[in-house]
SETI-95678 format. One record per residue (C-alpha): residue number from 0; chain; y, x, z negated. Coordinates in Angstrom, 2 decimals, always signed. Layout:
// residues N
(NUM, A, (Y, X, Z))
...
//
This chain:
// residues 486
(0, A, (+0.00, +0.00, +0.00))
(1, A, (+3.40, +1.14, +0.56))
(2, A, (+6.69, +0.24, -1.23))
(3, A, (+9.49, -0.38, +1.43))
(4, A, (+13.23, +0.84, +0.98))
(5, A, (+14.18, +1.68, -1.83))
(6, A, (+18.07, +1.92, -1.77))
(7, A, (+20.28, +3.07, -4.57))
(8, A, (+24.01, +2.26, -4.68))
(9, A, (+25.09, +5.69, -5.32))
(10, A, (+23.68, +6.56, -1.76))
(11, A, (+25.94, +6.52, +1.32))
(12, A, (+24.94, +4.29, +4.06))
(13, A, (+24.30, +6.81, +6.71))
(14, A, (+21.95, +9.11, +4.28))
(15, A, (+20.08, +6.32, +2.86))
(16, A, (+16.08, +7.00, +2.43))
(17, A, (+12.95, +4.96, +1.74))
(18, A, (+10.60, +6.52, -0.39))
(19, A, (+6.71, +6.03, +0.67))
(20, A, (+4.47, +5.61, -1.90))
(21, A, (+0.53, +6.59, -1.39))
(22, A, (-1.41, +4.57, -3.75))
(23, A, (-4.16, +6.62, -3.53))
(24, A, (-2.78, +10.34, -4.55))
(25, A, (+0.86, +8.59, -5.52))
(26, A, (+2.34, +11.12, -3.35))
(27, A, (+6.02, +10.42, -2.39))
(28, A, (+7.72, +10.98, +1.16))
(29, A, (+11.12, +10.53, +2.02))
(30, A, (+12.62, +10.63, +5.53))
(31, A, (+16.13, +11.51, +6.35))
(32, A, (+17.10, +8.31, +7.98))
(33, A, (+17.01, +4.58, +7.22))
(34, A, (+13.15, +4.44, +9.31))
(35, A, (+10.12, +4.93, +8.00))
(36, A, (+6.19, +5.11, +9.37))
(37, A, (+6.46, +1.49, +9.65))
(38, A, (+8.98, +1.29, +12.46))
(39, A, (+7.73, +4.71, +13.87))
(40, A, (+5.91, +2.72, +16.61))
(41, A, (+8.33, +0.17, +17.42))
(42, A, (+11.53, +1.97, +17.74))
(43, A, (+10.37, +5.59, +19.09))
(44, A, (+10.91, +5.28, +22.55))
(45, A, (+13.20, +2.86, +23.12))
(46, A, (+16.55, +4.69, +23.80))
(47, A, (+18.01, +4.23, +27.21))
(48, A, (+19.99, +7.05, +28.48))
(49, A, (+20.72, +5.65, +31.68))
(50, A, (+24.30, +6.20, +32.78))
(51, A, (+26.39, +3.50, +34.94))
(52, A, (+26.08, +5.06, +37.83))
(53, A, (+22.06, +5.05, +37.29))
(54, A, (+22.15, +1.60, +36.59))
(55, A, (+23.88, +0.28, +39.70))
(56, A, (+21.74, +2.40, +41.98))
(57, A, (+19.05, +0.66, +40.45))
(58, A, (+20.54, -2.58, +40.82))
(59, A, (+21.56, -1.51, +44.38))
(60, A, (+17.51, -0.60, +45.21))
(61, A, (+16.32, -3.86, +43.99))
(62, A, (+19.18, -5.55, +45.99))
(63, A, (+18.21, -3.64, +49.09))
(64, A, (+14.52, -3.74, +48.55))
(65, A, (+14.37, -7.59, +48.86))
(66, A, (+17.22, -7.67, +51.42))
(67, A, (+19.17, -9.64, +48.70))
(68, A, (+22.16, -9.29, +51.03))
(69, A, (+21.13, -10.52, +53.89))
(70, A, (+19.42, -13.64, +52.04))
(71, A, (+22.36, -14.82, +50.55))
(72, A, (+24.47, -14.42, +54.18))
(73, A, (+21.13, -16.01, +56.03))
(74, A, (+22.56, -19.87, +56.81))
(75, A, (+17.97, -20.84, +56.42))
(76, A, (+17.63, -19.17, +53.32))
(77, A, (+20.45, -21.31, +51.82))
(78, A, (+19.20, -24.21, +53.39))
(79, A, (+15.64, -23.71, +51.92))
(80, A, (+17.33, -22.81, +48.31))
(81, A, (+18.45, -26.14, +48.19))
(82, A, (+15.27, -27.53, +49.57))
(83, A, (+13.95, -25.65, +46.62))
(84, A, (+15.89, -27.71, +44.16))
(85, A, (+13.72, -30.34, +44.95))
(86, A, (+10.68, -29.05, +45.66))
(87, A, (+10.30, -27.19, +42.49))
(88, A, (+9.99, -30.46, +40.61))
(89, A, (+7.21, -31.56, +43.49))
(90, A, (+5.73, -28.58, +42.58))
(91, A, (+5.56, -29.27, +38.89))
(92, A, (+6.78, -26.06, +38.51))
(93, A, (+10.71, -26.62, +37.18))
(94, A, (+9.09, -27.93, +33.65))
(95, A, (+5.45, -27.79, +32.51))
(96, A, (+3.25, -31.15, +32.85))
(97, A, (+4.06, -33.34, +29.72))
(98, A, (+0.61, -32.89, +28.25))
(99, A, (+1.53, -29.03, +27.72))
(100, A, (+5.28, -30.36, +25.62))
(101, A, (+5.52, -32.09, +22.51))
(102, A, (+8.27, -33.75, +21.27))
(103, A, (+10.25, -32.16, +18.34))
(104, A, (+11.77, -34.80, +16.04))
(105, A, (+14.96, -32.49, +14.45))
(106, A, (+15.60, -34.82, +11.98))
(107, A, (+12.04, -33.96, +10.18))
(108, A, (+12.19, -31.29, +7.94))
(109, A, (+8.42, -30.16, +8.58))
(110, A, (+8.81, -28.85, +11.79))
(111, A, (+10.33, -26.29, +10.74))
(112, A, (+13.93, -26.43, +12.90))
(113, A, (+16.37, -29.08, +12.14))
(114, A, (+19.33, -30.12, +13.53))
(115, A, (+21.30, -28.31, +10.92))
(116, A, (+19.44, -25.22, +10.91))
(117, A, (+20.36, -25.32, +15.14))
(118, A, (+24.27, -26.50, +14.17))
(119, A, (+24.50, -23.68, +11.28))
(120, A, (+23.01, -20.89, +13.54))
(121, A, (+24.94, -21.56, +17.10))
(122, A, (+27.97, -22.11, +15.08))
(123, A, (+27.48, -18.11, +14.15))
(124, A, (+26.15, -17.35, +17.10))
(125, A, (+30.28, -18.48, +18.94))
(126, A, (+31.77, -16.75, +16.22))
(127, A, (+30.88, -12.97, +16.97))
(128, A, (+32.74, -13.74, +20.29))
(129, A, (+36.26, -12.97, +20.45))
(130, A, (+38.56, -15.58, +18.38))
(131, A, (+40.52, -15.56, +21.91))
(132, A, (+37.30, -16.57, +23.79))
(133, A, (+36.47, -19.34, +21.13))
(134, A, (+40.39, -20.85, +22.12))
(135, A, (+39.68, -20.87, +25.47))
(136, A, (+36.67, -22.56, +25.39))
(137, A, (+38.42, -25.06, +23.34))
(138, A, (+35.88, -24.95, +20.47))
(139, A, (+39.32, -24.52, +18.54))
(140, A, (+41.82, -26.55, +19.15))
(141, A, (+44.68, -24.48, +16.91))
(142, A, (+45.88, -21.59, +19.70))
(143, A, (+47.01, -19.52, +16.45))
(144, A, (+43.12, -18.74, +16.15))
(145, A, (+43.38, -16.47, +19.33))
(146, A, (+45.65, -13.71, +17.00))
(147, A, (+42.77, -14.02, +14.35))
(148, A, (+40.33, -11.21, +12.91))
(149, A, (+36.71, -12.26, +12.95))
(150, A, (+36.80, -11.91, +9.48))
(151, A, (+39.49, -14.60, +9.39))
(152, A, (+37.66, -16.67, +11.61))
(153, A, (+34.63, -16.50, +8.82))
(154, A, (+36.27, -17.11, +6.20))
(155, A, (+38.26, -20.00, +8.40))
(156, A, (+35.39, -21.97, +9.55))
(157, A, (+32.24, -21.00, +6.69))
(158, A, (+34.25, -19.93, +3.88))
(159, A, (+32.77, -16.99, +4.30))
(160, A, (+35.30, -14.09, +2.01))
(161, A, (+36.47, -11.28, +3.58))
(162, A, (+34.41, -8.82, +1.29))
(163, A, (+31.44, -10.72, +2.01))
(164, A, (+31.38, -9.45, +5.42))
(165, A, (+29.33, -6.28, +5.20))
(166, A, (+29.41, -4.84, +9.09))
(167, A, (+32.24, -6.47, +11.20))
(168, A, (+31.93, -4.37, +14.61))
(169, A, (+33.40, -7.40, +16.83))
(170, A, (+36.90, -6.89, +14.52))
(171, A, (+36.81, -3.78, +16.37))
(172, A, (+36.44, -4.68, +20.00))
(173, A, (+38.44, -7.91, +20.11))
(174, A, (+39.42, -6.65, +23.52))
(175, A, (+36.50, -7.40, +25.59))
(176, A, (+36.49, -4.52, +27.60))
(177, A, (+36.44, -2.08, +24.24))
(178, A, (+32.49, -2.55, +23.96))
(179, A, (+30.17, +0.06, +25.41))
(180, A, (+26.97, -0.15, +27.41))
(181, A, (+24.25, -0.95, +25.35))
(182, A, (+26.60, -1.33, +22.44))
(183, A, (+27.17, -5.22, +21.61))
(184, A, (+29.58, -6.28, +19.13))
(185, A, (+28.00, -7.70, +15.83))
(186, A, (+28.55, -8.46, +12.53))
(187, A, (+26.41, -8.53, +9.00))
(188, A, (+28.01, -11.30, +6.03))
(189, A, (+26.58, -13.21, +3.35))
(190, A, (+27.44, -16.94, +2.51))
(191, A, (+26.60, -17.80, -0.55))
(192, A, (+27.50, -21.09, -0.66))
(193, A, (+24.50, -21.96, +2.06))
(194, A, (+22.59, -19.10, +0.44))
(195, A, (+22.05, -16.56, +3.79))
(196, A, (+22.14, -13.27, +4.75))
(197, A, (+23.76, -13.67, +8.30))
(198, A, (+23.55, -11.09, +11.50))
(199, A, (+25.28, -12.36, +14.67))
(200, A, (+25.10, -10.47, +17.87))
(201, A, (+27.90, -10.85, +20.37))
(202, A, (+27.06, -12.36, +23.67))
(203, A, (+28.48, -11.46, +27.31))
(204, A, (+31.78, -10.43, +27.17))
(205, A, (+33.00, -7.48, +29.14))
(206, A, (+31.84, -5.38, +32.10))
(207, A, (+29.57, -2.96, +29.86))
(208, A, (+27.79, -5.95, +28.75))
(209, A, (+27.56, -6.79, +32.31))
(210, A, (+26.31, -3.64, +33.12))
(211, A, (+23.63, -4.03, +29.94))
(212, A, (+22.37, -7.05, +31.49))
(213, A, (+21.60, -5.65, +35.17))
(214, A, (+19.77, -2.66, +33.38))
(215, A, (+17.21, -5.08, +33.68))
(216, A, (+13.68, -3.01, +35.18))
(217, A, (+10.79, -3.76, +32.60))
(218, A, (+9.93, -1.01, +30.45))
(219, A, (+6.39, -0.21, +29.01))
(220, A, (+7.02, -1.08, +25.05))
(221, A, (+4.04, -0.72, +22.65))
(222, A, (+4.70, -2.64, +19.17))
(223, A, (+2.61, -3.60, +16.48))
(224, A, (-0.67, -3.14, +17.98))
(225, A, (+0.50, -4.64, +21.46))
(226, A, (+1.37, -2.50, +24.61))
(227, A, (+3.43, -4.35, +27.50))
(228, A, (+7.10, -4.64, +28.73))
(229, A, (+10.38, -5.29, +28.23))
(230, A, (+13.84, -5.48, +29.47))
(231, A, (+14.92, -1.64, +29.47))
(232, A, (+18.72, -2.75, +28.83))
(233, A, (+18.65, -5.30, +25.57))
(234, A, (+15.89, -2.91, +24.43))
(235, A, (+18.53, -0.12, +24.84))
(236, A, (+20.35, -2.79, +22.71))
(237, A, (+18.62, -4.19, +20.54))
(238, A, (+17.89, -0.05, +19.13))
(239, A, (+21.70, +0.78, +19.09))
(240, A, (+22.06, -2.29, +16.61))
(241, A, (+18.86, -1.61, +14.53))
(242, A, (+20.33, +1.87, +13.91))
(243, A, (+23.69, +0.51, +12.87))
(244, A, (+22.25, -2.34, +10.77))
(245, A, (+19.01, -1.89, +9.07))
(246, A, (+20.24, +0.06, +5.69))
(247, A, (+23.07, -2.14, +5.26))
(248, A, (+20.97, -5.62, +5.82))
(249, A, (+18.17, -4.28, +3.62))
(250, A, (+20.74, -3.25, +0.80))
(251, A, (+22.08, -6.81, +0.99))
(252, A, (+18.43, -8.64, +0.80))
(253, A, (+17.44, -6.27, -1.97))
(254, A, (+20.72, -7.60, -4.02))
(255, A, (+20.03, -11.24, -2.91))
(256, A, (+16.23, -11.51, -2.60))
(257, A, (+16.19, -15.21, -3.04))
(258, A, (+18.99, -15.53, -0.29))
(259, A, (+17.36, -16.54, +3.72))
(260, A, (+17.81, -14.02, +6.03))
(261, A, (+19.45, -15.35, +9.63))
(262, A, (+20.17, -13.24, +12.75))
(263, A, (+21.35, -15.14, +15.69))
(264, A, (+22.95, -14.55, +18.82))
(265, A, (+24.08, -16.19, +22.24))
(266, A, (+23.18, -15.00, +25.68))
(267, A, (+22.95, -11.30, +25.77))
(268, A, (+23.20, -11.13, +21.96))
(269, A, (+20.18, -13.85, +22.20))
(270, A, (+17.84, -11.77, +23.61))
(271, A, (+18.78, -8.33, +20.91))
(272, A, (+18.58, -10.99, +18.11))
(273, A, (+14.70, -11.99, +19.09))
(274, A, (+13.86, -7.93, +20.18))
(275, A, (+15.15, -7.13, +16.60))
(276, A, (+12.58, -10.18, +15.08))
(277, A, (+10.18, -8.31, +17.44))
(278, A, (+11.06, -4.87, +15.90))
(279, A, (+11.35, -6.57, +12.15))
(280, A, (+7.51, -8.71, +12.42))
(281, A, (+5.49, -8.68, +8.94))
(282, A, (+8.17, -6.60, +7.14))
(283, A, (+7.97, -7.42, +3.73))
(284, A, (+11.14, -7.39, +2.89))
(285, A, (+12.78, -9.47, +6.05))
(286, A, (+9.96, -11.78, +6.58))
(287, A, (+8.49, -12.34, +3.30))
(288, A, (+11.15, -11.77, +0.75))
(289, A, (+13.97, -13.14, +2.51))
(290, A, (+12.30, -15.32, +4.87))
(291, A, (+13.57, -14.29, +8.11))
(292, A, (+14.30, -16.78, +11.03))
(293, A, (+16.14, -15.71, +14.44))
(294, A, (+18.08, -18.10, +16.72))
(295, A, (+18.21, -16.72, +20.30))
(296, A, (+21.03, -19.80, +22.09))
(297, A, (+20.13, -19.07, +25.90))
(298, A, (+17.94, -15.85, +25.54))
(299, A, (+17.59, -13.44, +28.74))
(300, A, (+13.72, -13.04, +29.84))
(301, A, (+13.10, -10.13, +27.41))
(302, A, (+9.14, -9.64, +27.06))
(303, A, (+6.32, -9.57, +29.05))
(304, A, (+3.00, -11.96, +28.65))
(305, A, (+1.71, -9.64, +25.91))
(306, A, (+4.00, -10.47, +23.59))
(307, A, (+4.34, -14.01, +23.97))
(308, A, (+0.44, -14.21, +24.45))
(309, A, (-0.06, -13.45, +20.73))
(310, A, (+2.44, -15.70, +19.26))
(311, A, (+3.06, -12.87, +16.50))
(312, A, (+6.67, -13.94, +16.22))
(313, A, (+6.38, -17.89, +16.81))
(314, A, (+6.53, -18.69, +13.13))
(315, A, (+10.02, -17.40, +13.06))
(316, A, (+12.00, -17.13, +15.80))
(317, A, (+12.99, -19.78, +18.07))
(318, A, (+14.00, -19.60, +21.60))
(319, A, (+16.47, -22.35, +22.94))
(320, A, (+16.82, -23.15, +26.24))
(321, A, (+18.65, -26.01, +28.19))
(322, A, (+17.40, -27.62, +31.08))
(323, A, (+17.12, -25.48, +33.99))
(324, A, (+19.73, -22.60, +32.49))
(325, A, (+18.73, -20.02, +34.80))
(326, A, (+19.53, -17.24, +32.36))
(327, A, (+16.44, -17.89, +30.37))
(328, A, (+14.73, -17.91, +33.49))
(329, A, (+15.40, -14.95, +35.13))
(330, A, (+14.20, -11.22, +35.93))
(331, A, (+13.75, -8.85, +38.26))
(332, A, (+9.77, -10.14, +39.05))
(333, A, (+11.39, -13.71, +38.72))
(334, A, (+13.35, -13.50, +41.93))
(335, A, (+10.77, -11.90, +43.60))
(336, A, (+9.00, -14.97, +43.09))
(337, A, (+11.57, -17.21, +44.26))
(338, A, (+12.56, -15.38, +47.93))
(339, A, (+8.94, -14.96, +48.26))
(340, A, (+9.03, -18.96, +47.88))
(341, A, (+12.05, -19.52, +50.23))
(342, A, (+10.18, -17.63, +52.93))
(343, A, (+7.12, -19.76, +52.64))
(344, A, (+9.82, -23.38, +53.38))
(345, A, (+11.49, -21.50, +55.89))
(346, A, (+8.28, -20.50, +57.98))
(347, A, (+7.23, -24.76, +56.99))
(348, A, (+7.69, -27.36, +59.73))
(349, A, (+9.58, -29.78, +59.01))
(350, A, (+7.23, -32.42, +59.07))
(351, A, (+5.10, -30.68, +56.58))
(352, A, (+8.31, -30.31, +53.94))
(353, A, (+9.68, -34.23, +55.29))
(354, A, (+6.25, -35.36, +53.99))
(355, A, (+6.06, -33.49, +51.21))
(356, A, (+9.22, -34.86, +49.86))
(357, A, (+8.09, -38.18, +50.68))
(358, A, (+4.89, -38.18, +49.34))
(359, A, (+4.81, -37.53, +46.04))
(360, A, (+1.38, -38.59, +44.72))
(361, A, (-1.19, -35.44, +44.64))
(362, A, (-2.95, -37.39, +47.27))
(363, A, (-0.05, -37.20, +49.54))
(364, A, (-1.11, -40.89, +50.99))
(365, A, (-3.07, -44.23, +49.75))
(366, A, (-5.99, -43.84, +49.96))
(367, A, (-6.42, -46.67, +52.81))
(368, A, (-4.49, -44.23, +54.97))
(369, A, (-6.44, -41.32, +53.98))
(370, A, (-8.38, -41.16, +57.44))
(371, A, (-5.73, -41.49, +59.63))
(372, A, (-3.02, -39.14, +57.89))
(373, A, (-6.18, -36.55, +57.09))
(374, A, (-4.73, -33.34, +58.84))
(375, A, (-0.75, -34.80, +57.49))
(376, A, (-2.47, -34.37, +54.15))
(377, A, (-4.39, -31.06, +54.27))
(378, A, (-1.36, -29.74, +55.45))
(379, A, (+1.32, -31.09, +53.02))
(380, A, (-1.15, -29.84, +49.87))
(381, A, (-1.67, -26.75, +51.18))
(382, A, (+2.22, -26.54, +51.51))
(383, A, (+2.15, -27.49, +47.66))
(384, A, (-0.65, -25.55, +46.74))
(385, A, (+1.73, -22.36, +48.67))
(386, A, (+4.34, -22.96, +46.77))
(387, A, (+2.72, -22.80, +43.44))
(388, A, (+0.61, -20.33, +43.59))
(389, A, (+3.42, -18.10, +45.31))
(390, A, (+2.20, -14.27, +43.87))
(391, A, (+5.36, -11.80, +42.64))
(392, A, (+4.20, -7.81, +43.59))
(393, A, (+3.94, -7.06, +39.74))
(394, A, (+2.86, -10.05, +38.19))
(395, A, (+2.48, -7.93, +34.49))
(396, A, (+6.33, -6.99, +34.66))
(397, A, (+7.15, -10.41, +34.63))
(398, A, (+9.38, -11.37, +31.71))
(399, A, (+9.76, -14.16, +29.32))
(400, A, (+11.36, -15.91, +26.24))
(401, A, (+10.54, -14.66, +22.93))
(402, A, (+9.02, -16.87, +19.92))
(403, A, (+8.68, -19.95, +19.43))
(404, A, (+10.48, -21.89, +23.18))
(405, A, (+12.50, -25.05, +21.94))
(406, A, (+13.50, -26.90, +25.42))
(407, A, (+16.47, -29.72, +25.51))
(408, A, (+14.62, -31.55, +29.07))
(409, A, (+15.47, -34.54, +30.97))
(410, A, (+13.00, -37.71, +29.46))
(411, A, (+11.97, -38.10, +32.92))
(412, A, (+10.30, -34.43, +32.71))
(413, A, (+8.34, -35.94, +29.79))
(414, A, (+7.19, -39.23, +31.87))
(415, A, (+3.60, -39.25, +32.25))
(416, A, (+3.51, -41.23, +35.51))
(417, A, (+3.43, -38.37, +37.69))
(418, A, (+5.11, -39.65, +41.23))
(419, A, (+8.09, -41.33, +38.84))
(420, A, (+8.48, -38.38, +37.23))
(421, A, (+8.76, -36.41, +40.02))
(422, A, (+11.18, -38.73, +41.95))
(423, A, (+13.52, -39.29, +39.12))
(424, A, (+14.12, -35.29, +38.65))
(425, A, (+13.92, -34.73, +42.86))
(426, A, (+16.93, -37.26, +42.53))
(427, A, (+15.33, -39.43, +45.14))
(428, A, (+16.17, -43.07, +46.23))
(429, A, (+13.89, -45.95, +43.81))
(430, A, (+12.09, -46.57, +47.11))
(431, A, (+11.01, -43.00, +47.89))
(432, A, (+7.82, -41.58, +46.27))
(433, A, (+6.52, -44.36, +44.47))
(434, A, (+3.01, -44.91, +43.62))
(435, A, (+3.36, -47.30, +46.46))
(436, A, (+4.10, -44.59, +49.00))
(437, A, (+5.89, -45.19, +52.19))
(438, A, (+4.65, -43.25, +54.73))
(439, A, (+5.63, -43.37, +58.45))
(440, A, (+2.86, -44.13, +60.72))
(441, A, (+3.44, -41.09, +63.02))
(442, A, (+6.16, -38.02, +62.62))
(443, A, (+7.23, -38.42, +66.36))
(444, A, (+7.90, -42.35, +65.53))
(445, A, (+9.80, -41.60, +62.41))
(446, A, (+12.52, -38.71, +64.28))
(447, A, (+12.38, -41.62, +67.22))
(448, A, (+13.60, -44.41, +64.91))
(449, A, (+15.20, -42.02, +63.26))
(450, A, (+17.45, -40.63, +66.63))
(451, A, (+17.91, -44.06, +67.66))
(452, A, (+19.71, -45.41, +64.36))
(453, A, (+21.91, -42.55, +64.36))
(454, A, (+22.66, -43.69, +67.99))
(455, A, (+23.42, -46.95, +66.73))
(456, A, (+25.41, -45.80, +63.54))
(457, A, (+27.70, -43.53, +65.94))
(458, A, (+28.44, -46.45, +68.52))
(459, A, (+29.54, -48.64, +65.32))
(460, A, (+31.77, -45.80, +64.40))
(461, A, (+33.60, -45.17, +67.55))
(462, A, (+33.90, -49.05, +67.78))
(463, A, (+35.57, -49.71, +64.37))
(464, A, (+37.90, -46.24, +65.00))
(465, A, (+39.08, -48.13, +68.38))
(466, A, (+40.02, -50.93, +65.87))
(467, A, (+41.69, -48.96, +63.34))
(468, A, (+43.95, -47.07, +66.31))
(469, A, (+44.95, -50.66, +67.52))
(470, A, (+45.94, -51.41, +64.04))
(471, A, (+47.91, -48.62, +63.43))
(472, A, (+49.73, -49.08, +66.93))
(473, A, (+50.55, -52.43, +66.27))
(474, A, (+51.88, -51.98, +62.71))
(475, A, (+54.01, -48.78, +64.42))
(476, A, (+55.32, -50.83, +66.81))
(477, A, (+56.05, -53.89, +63.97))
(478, A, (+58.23, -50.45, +61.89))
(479, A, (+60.27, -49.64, +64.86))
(480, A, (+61.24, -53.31, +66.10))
(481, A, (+61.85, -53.68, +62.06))
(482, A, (+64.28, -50.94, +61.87))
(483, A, (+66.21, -51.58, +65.73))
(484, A, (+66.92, -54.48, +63.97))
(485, A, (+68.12, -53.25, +60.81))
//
């Protein structure tokens, strides 16, 4: 067994030492920094040294590499993006099948997050931002807010005194562009009145933040017994703020052991906050003693399948994500994914993706038209089947979500009737897609009737602008005899 730092107030922060006791020859160790044999393995490793410049020519590879440019100026590739935004819910691959969700009542106390646990955190989470930010956004109404210390702001909005805050490192870089590269803003305070030990990691807010976020390749990471990857940048991160904060946040939950420990964060400072409950797991101290949860509002794809696999973190930290919100979709293998995707509906006929959209029963038709529509169908599902199954070149890079996911999605994602579902979220017409399916008796009859109403609709349209132009000539004519007259 081994007794876990033991501070003394007479030590200075930066020289602060555990002492490792051996229970079986009592023999005592100390170390010269705030680390010890326990975080040997997680943190070794994980410094980033890449410069700018390094990071944009890796950026600038993976740009190149997937022809990123010429994607986003190709007219089809927009054209199947947005054919995308409805296809992905066809797919069933925007949100997981209902039976894989449950519903989270946040009014119940056993489920472990509540609505004020979510309201306490994100409110922390806003304030490691620049006051000036939290103006603008209009999350305070007062503009006098903007001039403000975050210290002020804490002991504005929590009651939180001044010489409760502990680190304050966003005081220091209220200017946005004052923060370094794998150096995010955060501060360490205790509220006594609600009992916590808070840490709350600024979010995006400058160009080096920017820059910490592209630094996005996955890194091999080995941790607690488990070897896979990371994001090399809020790695880089999430180390630079472990340094800074791990004597001084284990001083404080030594002096308040019955006090919760809370570390939060928004965006960029979402995904640190859940790498640091990665680099904290089983600690006695954090996670037992002080009970440790971590927020992560809108966290980056940070870890690979390995971590997330062994739900070693689920019991205390909690992803959220909104919707769709890209940013706790994406990564580098991620996008991949998706042009590899957009080339599979742009190489499509159109009458496979018309009937796709269409149909949406996993059939494709009733099963009375089954015979006739046989090779419609076998191509449509293949289509599908494409589209799902669509491979990214390094599948074990991708990246994901850390902890426990808790996902704010539309009711209709939750709607076990599969082709109402689907329509709803495609945004489709009530008469589209239904279980009673209405399908076309032949493609070339559909683009004929099709052709020919269009025809139609353009003849009515010339006609009624004839009318309008005699209108307007008339009443022009009515003006000018008005005003001879006058």
């Amino acid at each position: 067994m081994t007794s876990w730092f033991s501070f003394t107030d007479k030590t200075e922060e930066k020289e602060l030492a555990e002492h490792l006791v051996d229970t079986n020859d009592a023999h005592q160790a100390e170390k010269s920094s705030h680390h010890d044999e326990w975080f040997d393995d997680i943190v070794e490793g994980s410094d980033s040294s890449a410069t700018t410049t390094q990071i944009m020519s890796s950026l600038w590879s993976q740009i190149s590499g997937e022809n990123m440019i010429q994607r986003i100026l190709s007219r089809q590739n927009r054209h199947a993006g947005k054919m995308w935004g409805k296809l992905c819910h066809r797919c069933d691959v925007a949100y997981p099948p209902p039976n894989q969700l449950s519903v989270v009542d946040m009014f119940d106390a056993n489920n472990g997050v509540v609505v004020s646990e979510l309201r306490y955190a994100i409110r922390h989470a806003v304030a490691a931002y620049p006051p000036s930010f939290v103006v603008v956004l209009g999350l305070k109404s007062d503009a006098s807010y903007a001039l403000k210390s975050t210290k002020s702001l804490l002991l504005s909005v929590f009651g939180i005194a001044k010489e409760d805050v502990i680190v304050d490192q966003c005081s220091n870089t209220l200017i946005a562009s004052a923060s370094a590269t794998h150096q995010p803003s955060f501060y360490l305070c205790v509220d006594h009145e609600k009992r916590k030990i808070v840490v709350s990691i600024r979010g995006s807010s400058s160009i080096a933040d920017a820059l910490t976020d592209v630094n996005a390749q996955a890194k091999k990471y080995s941790a607690h017994g488990i070897d896979g990857y990371v994001h090399e940048g809020l790695l880089a991160a999430a180390r630079n703020v472990f340094d800074r904060i791990t004597a001084p946040l284990l001083k404080v939950c030594n002096e308040h052991s019955n006090y919760q420990a809370l570390i939060t964060g928004h965006s960029l400072g979402a995904g640190v906050a859940a790498l640091l409950g990665l680099m904290y797991a089983q600690h006695p101290v954090l996670c037992k003693q002080n009970q440790l949860k971590v927020f992560a509002f809108a966290s980056p794809c940070i870890v690979s399948h390995e971590f997330t696999s062994t739900q070693l973190c689920e019991s205390y930290i909690t992803s959220i994500a909104l919707s769709t919100d890209i940013v706790t979709r994406l990564s580098i293998e991620s996008v991949k994914q998706s042009n590899c995707r957009l080339d599979i509906i742009q190489n499509a006929s159109q009458h496979v993706i018309r009937d796709c959209m269409l149909n949406l029963a996993d059939g494709g038709y009733e099963e009375h038209d089954a015979d006739e529509h046989k090779e419609e169908i076998k191509n449509a599902m293949q289509f599908i089947g494409d589209l799902r199954t669509a491979k990214t070149p390094n599948a074990q890079e991708r990246l994901f979500p850390l902890g426990k996911i808790l996902w704010f999605v539309p009711k209709a994602a939750m709607d076990e009737d599969t082709c109402r579902r689907r329509r709803i979220l495609m945004c489709l017409k009530d008469n589209v897609g239904t279980n009673a399916v209405v399908v076309p008796s032949k493609p070339e009859d559909a683009d004929t009737n099709s052709k020919e109403k269009d025809e139609e609709e353009e003849e009515k349209e010339k006609q009624k602008t004839k009318e309008n132009e005699v209108v307007n000539k008339s009443t022009q004519r009515t003006r000018r005899k008005s005003l001879t007259e006058t």
